[in-house]
N, C-alpha and C positions, 0 to 999 in steps of 0.2 A: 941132876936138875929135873925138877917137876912142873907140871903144869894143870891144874883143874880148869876146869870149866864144866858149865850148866847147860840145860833149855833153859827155853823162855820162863819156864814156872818155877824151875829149881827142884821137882821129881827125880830127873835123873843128874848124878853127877859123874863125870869123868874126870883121869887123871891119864894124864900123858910121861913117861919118862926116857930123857936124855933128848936127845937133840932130832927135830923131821928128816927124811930124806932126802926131802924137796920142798921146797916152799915156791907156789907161784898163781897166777889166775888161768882160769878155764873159760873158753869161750863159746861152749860147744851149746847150742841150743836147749839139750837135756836141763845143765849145769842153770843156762839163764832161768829157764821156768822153774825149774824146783826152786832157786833160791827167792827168785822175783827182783832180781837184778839183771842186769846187763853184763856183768860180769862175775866170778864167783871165786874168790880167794882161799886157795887151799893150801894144806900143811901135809904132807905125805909122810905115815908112821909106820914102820915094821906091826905086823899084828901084837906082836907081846910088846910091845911099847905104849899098846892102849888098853888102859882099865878101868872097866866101868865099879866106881865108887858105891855108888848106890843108886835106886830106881830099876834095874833091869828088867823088871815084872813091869815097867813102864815101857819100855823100847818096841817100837813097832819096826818093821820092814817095807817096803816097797821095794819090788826089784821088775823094772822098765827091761834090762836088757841083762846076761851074764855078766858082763862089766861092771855093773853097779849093783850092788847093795844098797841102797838109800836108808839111812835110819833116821828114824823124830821120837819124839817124845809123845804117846799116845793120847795121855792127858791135856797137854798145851797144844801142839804140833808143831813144837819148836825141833830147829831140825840140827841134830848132831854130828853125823859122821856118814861115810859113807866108804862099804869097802869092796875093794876091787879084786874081787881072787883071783882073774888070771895076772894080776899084777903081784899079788902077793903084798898087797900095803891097804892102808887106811887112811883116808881124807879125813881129819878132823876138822872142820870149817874154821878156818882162822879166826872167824868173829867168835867160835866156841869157849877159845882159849883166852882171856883178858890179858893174863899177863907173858903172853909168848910175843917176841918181839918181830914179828913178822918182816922178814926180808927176804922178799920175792929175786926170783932169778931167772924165772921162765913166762913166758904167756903158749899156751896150747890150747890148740885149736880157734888158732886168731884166724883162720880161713874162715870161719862162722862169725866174726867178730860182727854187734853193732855198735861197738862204741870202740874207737879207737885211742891208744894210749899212747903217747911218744914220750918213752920214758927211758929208752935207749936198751932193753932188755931184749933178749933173743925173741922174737915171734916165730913158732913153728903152725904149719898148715893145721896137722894135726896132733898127729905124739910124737914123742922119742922114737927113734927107731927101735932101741932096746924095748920100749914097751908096744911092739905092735904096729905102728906110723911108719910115717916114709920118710920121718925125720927131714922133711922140707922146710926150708927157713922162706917167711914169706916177709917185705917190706913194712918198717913199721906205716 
């Protein structure tokens, strides 16, 4: 199973293969300003399950903190992926992919939350334990 997706202009293109990690929202303040939402829906990818199609002479970086890689599309400034090496995976933005049928399982870092979701999903403070967090489960 595959999955493409674009920016906003269509310079670069991705292609994602077999199935995410993780799928879920992020609530961490970073995550809201970069997207310019209040919330930001991710797809968690093994690094070799993400291949950029075409455009990579288009991909720019921004890296805010060791954690994040931030990537966009230099051209548009539509924004693609972002990866996490001490996690060892790849955020492809859920809105990147059109046809990935997105079914979330987590919310992280709903401690920072300003929009609250009651959709009966785990809320944790921050992250997983295994990635790092105190794996705190907080009220939705």
């Amino acid at each position: 199973m595959s999955h493409t997706g674009t920016c906003f202009c269509g310079a670069v293109e991705l292609e994602v293969t077999g199935s995410p990690e993780a799928m879920g929202y992020c609530h961490c303040r970073s995550c809201r300003s970069w997207s310019g939402g209040p919330v930001n829906a991710f797809s968690l990818w093994k690094p070799e399950a993400v291949n950029v199609k075409k455009g990579a002479e288009h991909i720019a970086t921004f890296e805010k903190t060791p954690m994040s890689q931030r990537q966009y599309c230099a051209k548009c400034g539509g924004h693609l992926m972002t990866n996490h090496p001490p996690l060892g995976m790849v955020d492809v933005f859920a809105a990147t992919l059109p046809t990935l049928e997105f079914a979330p399982g987590v919310h992280v870092n709903y401690g920072e939350t300003v929009l609250r979701i009651r959709d009966g999903l785990p809320k944790l403070k921050d992250f997983p334990a295994e990635f790092g967090g105190s794996g705190e489960m907080v009220p939705e």
